[in-house]
C-alpha positions, 0 to 999 in steps of 0.5 A, spaced: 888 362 179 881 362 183 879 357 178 885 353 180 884 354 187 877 351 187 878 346 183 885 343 187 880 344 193 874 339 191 880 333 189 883 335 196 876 335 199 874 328 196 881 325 197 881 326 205 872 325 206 872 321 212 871 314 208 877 315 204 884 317 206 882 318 213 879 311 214 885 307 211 889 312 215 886 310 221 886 303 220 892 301 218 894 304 224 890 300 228 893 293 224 900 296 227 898 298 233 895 291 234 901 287 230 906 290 234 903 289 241 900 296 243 907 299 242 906 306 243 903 305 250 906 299 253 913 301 251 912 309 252 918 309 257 923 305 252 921 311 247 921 317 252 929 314 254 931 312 247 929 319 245 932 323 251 938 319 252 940 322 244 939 328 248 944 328 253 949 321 250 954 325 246 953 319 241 958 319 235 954 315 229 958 311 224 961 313 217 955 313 212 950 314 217 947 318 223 945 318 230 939 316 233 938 322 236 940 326 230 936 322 226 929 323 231 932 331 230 932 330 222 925 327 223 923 332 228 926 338 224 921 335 217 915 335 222 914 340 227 912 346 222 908 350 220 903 345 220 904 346 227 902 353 227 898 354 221 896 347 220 893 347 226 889 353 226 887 352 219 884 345 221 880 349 226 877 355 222 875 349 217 873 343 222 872 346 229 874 345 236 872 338 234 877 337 229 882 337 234 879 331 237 881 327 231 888 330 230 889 327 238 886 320 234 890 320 228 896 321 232 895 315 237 894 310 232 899 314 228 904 313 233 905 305 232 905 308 224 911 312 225 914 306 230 913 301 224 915 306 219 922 307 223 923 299 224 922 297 216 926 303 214 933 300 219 931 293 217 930 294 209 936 300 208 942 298 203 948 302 202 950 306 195 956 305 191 957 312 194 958 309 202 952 313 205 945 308 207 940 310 204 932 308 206 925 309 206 918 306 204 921 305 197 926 301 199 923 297 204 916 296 199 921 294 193 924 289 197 920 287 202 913 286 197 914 278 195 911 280 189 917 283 185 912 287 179 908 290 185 914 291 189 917 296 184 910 299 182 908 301 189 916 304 190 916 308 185 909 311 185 911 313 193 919 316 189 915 319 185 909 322 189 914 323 195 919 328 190 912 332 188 911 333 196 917 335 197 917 340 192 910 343 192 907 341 198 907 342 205 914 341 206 916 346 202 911 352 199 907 351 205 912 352 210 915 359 207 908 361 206 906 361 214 914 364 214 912 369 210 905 371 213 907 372 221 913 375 219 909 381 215 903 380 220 909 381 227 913 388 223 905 390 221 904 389 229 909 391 233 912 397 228 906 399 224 910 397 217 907 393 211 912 389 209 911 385 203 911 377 202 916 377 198 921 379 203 921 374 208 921 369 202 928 372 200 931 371 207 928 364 207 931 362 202 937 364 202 938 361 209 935 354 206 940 355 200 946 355 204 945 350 209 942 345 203 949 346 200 952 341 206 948 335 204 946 330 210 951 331 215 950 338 215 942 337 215 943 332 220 948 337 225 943 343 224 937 340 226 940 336 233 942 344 235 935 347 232 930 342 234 930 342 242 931 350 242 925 352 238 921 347 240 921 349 246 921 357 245 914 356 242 912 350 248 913 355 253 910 361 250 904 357 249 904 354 256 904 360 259 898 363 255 894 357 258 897 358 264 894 365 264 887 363 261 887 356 266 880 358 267 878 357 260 880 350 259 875 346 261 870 349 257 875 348 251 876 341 252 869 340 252 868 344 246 873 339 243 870 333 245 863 335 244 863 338 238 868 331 235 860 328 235 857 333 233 855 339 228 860 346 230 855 351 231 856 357 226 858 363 231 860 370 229 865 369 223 865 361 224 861 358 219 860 352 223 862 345 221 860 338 220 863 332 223 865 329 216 868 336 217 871 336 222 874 328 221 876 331 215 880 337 217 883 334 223 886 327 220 889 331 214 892 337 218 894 331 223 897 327 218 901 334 215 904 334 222 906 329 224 906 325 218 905 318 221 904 314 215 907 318 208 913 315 209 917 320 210 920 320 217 924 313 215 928 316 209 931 320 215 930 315 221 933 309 217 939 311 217 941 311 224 946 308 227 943 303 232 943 295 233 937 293 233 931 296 228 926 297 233 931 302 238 930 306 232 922 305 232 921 307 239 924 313 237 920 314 232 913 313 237 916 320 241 917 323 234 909 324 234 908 324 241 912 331 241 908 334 235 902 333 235 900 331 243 905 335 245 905 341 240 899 341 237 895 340 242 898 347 246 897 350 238 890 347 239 888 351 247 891 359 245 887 359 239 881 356 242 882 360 248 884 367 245 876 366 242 879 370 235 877 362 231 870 365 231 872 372 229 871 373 221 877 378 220 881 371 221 877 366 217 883 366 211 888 365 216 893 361 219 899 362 222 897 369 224 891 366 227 895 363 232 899 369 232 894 373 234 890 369 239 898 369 243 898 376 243 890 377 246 894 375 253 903 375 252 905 383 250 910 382 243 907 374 242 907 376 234 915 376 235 915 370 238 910 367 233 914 370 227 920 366 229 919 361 231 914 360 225 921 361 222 924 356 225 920 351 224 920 352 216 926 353 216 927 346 219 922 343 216 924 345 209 932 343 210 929 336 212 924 335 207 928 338 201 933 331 204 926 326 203 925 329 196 932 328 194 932 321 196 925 320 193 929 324 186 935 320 187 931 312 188 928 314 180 933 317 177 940 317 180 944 321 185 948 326 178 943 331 178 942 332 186 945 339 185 939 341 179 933 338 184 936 343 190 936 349 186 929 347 183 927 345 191 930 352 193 926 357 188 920 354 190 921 356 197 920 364 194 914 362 190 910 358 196 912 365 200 908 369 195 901 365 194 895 365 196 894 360 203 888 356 201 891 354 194 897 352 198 895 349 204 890 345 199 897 343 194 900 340 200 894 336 203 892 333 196 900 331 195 900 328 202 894 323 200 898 321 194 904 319 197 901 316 203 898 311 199 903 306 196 906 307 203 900 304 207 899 299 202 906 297 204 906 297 212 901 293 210 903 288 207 910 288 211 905 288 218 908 281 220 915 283 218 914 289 224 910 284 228 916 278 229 922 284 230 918 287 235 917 281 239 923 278 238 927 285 240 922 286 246 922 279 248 930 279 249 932 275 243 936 281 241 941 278 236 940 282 229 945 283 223 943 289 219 944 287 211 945 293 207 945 291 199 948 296 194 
């Protein structure tokens, strides 16, 4: 298994080396963020009423598709996870401070990938035989790619890579994994009990199980309840940790932004880091966060019910926002602030590092962090189990759905139980292979995000949504 583990390490590490996936990663973003007019910033308060208006409108969607908000929820429910908590502090332990840095970077350009991922998946979305919309990268790469062979490659390479995603990585084994450890380490914290991982796993996959059994519109329901409330259970935990430690943060900001050009120094059990490191380790965690760019985001988002791609696209602007600079960032300030990133007793860990960090200053954080590490894996993994059957239904059809659910849910026992860097590295390296084919397509498809944008903000807004079977 060590073997296995160092030699998944090596192909992750050269995958996500600054030149590689972080570069094209980066500069697709910034394609779109031009092509699109700077979308994320000029139009942040058409995002912010789009996104909160769902929060209150009470908005019914049509048969065969979702709301809006119930599709940033589904969205939102994949992509606030234990890479929020784990991801984090593992992109930390490996980058240093100045890996947070480039998770902000990756997330501001990220924000205009996620928005033409949301615009391309409305406007290219078919209907099934069945009635209900299907969307995603493999759709609007199959036909939206004027050249027919390059279309149906590139799809079914995302389908294919996206279901293994789904599967082994970070939407999947990685988040039971995170559940699993900050649940032991909350009993061995408060109660003095060592409880086994595979404890916390059985729970977790009995939950995921009985809420997979309900499809789409069950997923979508439980996420537009789950989402805003342990989203902000963990925010205001975290705020009040920073609150506390106020005093701490300028010299935290300037750790991150000094050490984003240059070497992390090795302090106490820290090793130290490089830049190409940290690069490295913040793009990567950032990406397994927010998830701008994989293309997983528009399986969910394609399907809602809206008249125009580019509402659906404002939406998806919000979704990164929430995770990353919101979220991640507060992730980012306990860690830094407890001091415990520098302890050696931490240096293999992840979610219980952020635990831990929280529980220097708030009594019975652990318990809060167990949970909310809970209900962000249990979100994230009822989202992803979603992306991956679409991905599995594109290449072989929709007769076998209940076969890959059962496969989905007996690996969420096995990521309960492994080793943290075998998993966190699966997850990463998967992650690179399915984003590529989708980056391909952004780019390719840039001008046809760049007309629907400038059409829908320019006030012609006369659009007719057509869903071929």
């Amino acid at each position: 298994m060590n073997v296995l583990t160092d030699w998944i390490l090596s192909i992750d590490a050269w995958v996500w080396q600054p030149f590689v996936m972080p570069l094209v990663l980066l500069i697709v973003g910034g394609i779109l963020t031009w092509r699109s007019g700077f979308v994320q910033i000029v139009h942040f308060r058409t995002s912010f009423r789009m996104a909160m208006g769902g929060l209150f409108g009470g908005r019914r969607a049509k048969e065969g598709t979702i709301t809006p908000f119930q599709a940033l929820s589904t969205a939102l429910a994949a992509t606030v996870g234990n890479g929020n908590i784990g991801g984090v502090a593992t992109a930390i332990l490996l980058g240093g401070p100045g890996a947070v840095f480039w998770m902000w970077v990756c997330a501001t350009v990220g924000m205009a990938t996620k928005f033409s991922e949301a615009v391309l998946g409305v406007h290219f979305r078919v209907k099934t035989a069945y009635g209900e919309r299907a969307s995603g990268p493999m759709y609007y790469i199959q036909r939206g790619v004027s050249n027919p062979r390059l279309g149906k490659g590139l799809a079914m390479a995302f389908a294919f890579f996206g279901m293994c995603a789904a599967l082994l990585g970070t939407g999947n084994m990685a988040q039971s994994n995170t559940v699993a450890r900050t649940f032991v380490g909350a009993v061995q914290t408060i109660g003095g009990v060592t409880v086994p991982t595979w404890v916390p796993g059985i729970l977790i996959t009995v939950a995921v199980g009985l809420v997979l059994l309900g499809g789409l519109q069950r997923i979508a329901k439980t996420s537009e309840k789950l989402v805003p409330a342990m989203i902000l259970l963990y925010v205001f935990s975290a705020l009040a940790f920073i609150v506390l430690n106020i005093g701490a943060l300028p010299d935290v900001l300037g750790h991150i932004v000094r050490e984003a050009f240059t070497p992390s120094a090795a302090v106490g059990g820290f090793a130290g880091a490089t830049v190409a490191q940290g690069i490295q380790a913040g793009v990567s965690r950032g990406v397994l966060s927010n998830e701008a760019g994989l293309g997983s985001a528009p399986i969910a988002h394609g399907v809602a019910d809206v008249k125009h791609p580019v509402e659906q696209g404002t939406v998806g602007v919000m979704e990164v926002f929430i995770d990353t600079i919101v979220v991640c960032t507060m992730t980012a300030f306990v860690i830094l602030e407890s001091g415990l990133w520098t302890d050696a007793a931490y240096q293999g860990a992840s979610g219980d590092l952020t635990a831990a960090a929280m529980g220097t200053v708030i009594p019975g954080a652990s318990i809060i962090v167990a949970i909310s590490s809970f209900l962000f894996g249990f979100s994230t993994l009822i989202g992803w189990c979603y992306y991956g059957e679409k991905c599995f239904e594109f290449m072989f059809g929709s007769s076998h759905i209940k076969f890959y659910r059962a496969v989905f849910t007996g690996l969420v026992m096995v990521g309960a139980v492994i080793s943290v860097p075998l998993v966190w590295a699966v997850g990463t390296l998967l992650n690179g292979f399915m984003a590529l084919p989708n980056l391909i397509g952004l780019f390719v498809l840039s001008g046809t995000v760049a007309k629907l944008t400038k059409d829908y903000f320019s006030g012609r807004m006369e659009y007719a949504l057509h869903e071929d079977h």
